[in-house]
N, C-alpha and C positions, 0 to 999 in steps of 0.2 A: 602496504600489502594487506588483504583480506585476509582475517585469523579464518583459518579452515579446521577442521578436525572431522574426522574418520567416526560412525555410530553404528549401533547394530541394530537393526530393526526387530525390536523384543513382539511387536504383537501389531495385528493389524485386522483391525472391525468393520464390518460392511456399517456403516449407520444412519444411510437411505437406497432409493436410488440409484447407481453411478457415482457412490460417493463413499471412498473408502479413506477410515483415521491411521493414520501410522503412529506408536512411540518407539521414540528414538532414546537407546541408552547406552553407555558407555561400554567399549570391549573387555575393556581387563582391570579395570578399575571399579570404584564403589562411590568414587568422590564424588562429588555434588558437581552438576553441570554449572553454567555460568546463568546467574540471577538473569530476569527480563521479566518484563513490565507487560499489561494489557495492551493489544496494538500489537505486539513486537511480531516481526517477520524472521525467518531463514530462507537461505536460498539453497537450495538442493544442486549440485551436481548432475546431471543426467549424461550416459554415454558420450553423445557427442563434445563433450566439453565445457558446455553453455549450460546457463543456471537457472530453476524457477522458483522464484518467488511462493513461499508460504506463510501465511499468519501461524504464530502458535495459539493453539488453541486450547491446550490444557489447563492446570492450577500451576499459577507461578509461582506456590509455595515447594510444590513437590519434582524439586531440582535433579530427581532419579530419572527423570524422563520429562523431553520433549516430543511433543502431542502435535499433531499437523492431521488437513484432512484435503483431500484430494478429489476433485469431482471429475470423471474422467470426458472429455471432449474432444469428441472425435473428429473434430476441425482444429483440437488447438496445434500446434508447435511441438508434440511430441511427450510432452515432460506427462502429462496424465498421462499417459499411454505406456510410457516407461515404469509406472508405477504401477498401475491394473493388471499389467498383461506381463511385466519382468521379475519386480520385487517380490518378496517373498520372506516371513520370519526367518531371520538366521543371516541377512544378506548383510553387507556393511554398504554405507552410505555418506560422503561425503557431504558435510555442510558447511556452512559460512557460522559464525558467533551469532545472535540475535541481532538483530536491527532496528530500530525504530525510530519510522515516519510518519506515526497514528499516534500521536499522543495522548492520553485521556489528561485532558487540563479542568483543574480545576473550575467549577461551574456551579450554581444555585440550582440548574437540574437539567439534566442530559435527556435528548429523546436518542436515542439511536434506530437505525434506520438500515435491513440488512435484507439484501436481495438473494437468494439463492446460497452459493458456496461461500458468501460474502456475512453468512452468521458468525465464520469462523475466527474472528477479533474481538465479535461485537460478545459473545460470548465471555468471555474474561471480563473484560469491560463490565458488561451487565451484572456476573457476578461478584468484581472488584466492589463496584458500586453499593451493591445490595448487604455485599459483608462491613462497609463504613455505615451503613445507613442514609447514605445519601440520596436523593429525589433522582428518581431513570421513570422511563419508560422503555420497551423495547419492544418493534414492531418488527416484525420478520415475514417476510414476505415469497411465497414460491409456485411453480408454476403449480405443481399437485402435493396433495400433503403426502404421498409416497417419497419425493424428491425431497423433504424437508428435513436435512438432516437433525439430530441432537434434540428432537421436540422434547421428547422423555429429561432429557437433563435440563432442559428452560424450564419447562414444566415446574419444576420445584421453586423459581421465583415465584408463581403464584399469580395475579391478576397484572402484576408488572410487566407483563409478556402479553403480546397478542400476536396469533396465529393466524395468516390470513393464504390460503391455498386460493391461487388464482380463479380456477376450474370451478370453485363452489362457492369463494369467499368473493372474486372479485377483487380488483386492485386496492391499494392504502390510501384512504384521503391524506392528501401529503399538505394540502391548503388548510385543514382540520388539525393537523401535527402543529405545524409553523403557526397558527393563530393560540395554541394555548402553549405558546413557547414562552418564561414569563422572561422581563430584562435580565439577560446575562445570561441566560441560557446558551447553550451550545447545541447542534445537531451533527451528530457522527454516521457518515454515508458509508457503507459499504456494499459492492454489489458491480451490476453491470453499468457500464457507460449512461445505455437509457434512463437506469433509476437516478442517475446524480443529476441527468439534464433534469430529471422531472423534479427534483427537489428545487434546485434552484429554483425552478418556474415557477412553483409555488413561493420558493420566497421572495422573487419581486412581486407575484400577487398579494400577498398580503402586509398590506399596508407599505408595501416600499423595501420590507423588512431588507438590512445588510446582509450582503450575501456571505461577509466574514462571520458568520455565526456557523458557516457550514462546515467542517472538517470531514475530507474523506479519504478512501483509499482505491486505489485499482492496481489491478494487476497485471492489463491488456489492453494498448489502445483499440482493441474492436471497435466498433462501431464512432469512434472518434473522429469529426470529419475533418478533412484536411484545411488548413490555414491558410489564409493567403498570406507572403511574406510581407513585412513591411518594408516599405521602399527607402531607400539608405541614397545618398547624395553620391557616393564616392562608389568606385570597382575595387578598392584596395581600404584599410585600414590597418594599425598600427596595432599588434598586439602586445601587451609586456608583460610578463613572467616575473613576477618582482622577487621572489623567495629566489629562484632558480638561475637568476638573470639573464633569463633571453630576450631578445626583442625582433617581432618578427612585423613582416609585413604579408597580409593575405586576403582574400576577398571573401567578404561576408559568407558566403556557402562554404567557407570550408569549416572542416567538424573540429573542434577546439577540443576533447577531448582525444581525439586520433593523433591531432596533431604533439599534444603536450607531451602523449607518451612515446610517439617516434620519437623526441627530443629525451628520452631517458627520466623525464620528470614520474614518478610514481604519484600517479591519482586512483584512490579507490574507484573500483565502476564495477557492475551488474548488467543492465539491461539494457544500456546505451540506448533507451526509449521514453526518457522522459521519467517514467512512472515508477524507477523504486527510491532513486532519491540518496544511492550513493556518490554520485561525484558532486555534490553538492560546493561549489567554491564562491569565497569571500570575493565582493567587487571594491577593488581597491576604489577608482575613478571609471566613467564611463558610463552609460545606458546600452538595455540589448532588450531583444524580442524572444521576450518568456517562451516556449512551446513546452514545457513539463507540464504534466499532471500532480504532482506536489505543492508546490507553491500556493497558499490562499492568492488572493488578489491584492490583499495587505501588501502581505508579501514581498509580491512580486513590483508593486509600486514603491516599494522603496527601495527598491535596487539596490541591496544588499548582497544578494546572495545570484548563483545562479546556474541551472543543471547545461553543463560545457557539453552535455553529450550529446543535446537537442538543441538548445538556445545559443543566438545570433546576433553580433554587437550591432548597435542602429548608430555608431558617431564613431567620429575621425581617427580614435583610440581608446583602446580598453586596457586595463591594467587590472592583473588578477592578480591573489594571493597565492602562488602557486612556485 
């Protein structure tokens, strides 16, 4: 089951554009919220039932409050718009424990790399980073410096930060990034779909470089174009349930996450879209066709692991830890 707990929204700051911070702290209590790391997410509750994905974006030291920030879009799913136009200091707000899928792993020196409402991980990060002393850069990137949220708080990293507003600055050399990336470096993406295709790009232009140096996050397959499936030999396969012991038979389209919880098996899950990275389950035996946006490419080539809410066995029988 997902740990949930009930918060109250102590205060909430416009801190660009269409982009308002909320902290979140506890109703009747004084205790310390639960520890979480740079990267870490919550997922918010919104009326309908259904949940959206947030970075915390505050100091992980000061456990009185979680920090989230919210950029409101008026194409998206509703959850910005629930918060702009409903929430209000004083409201109470269901959330989920922290999460995390963004890891900051140890590295000789991080570029991180943040598009728009997507500073709001890299944020921690940069300042985790900056308070060990370890080598960052941090390129932040938005359409107008109005829409940028948090400059004033980057700003105090100092030359470690570059501000680059579309409209005057023009885009980030991403080919410029990835070439003084030195061995063992790592790049952490956050941002829209187009900014991670364009990183990648750059990293097979330059020199070949592997694309496992990339680590990123999203929150929305927008712009994410559709897959074509992979072709599988058989109309039926052999699924097995090894913790739970079922064994079923079913054909590649059908959703292995719908299916396991009709079966009463308890799988954590979120966004049933690939991209937050809660149903993540162990591959006993078998091969399947990745479609999450988590997984590196490492990863997902060693079939390990695998998101049942999006991904599709490719052989005769699969057998999950479930």
């Amino acid at each position: 089951m997902v740990e949930q707990r009930e918060l109250r929204v102590s205060q909430m700051t416009w801190e660009a554009d269409g982009v308002v911070s909320l902290c979140l702290t506890r109703i009747e209590s004084d205790d310390p919220l639960p520890p979480w790391e740079p990267g870490a997410h919550i997922d918010i509750y919104v009326p309908d039932g259904t949940t959206r994905q947030y970075s915390l974006c505050g100091d992980p030291d000061d456990r009185s409050c979680w920090k989230i920030a919210v950029l409101l879009e008026p194409k998206g799913r509703g959850g910005s718009a629930f918060v702009h136009d409903q929430l209000r200091v004083g409201d109470r707000l269901l959330v989920t424990r922290p999460k995390n899928h963004f890891v900051l792993e140890d590295a000789p020196h991080h570029a991180l790399i943040a598009g728009g409402i997507g500073i709001t991980p890299m944020m921690a990060m940069a300042e985790r980073l900056a308070r060990d002393g370890r080598p960052f850069h941090l390129t932040y990137g938005g359409r107008a410096a109005a829409s940028m949220a948090f400059r004033r708080r980057l700003a105090a990293l100092g030359d470690r930060v570059s501000f680059l507003a579309e409209d005057t600055d023009g885009r980030p050399d991403l080919e410029a990034i990835l070439r003084e990336l030195p061995d063992g470096g790592l790049v952490y993406v956050c941002g829209p779909v187009g900014l991670l295709r364009a990183v990648e790009k750059a990293a097979e232009a330059v020199h070949g470089l592997d694309q496992d140096v990339i680590r990123f996050e999203l929150f929305s397959r927008t712009g994410v174009e559709p897959r074509e499936p992979v072709t599988v030999d058989s109309d039926t396969y052999e699924l097995v349930l090894a913790k739970s012991g079922h064994t079923l038979r079913l054909t590649p389209e059908s959703n292995i996450l719908e299916v396991a919880l009709a079966l009463g098996v308890e799988v954590e899950n979120d966004c049933r879209d690939g991209i937050c990275g809660s149903c993540t389950t162990q591959i006993v035996s078998g091969t399947v066709d990745h479609r999450d946006l988590v997984l590196t490419k490492k990863e997902q080539a060693a079939m390990d692991t695998m998101m049942i809410c999006v991904s599709r066995p490719t052989c005769p029988r699969l057998e999950l830890n479930l």
